[in-house]
N, C-alpha and C positions, 0 to 999 in steps of 0.2 A: 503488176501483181498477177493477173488472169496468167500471161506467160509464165510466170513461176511455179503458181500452183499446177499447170499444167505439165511441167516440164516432172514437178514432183510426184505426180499421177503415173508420168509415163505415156500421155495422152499427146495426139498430132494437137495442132490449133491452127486449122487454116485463116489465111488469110484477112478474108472476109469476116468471119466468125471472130476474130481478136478485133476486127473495127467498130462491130455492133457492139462490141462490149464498152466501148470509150463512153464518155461523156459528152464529146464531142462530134462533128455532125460524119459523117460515111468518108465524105471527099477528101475534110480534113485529116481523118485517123489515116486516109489511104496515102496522103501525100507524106506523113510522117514516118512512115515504113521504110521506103529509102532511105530517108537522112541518118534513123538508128540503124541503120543498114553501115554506112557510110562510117559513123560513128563505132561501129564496132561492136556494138552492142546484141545486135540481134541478128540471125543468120535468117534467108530464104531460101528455102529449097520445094526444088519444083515438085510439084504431083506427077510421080512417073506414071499414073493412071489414069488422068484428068492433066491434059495440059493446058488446062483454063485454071486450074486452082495450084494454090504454092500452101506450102507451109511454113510459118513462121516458128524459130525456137531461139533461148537465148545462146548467145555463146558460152562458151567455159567460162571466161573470164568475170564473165557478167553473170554468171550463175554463181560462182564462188563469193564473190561480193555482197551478193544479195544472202546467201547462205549462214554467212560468218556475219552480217548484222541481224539477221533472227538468231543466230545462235546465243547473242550478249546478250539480248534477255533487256528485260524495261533497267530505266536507268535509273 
């Protein structure tokens, strides 16, 4: 959700910053970034300014999705 709204803001979300947001503990939100990586889901791209931090955003496809189920409205 945090990547969605963020992406609807127009706002970066690094890395770091989308992990503290979990529910879950640092390590784990960190190991799960690759696999939706993997998954297709969510793109990394690096800090051209900072090459210790990345930016995390969803892809197209996983933005359209999530788009067109808030668009239907409560059921």
């Amino acid at each position: 959700m945090d990547l969605f709204i963020h992406e609807v803001l127009r706002k970066p979300l690094a890395t770091s910053a989308l992990c503290l947001m979990t529910t879950t503990s640092m390590s784990s939100a960190l190991r799960l970034v690759p696999k939706m990586c993997d998954a297709g889901l969510i793109d990394r791209i690096p800090d051209l300014m900072d090459a210790r931090r990345s930016f995390i955003r969803l892809r197209p496809e996983t933005s359209h999705r999530l788009r067109a189920y808030f668009e239907e409205g409560p059921e």
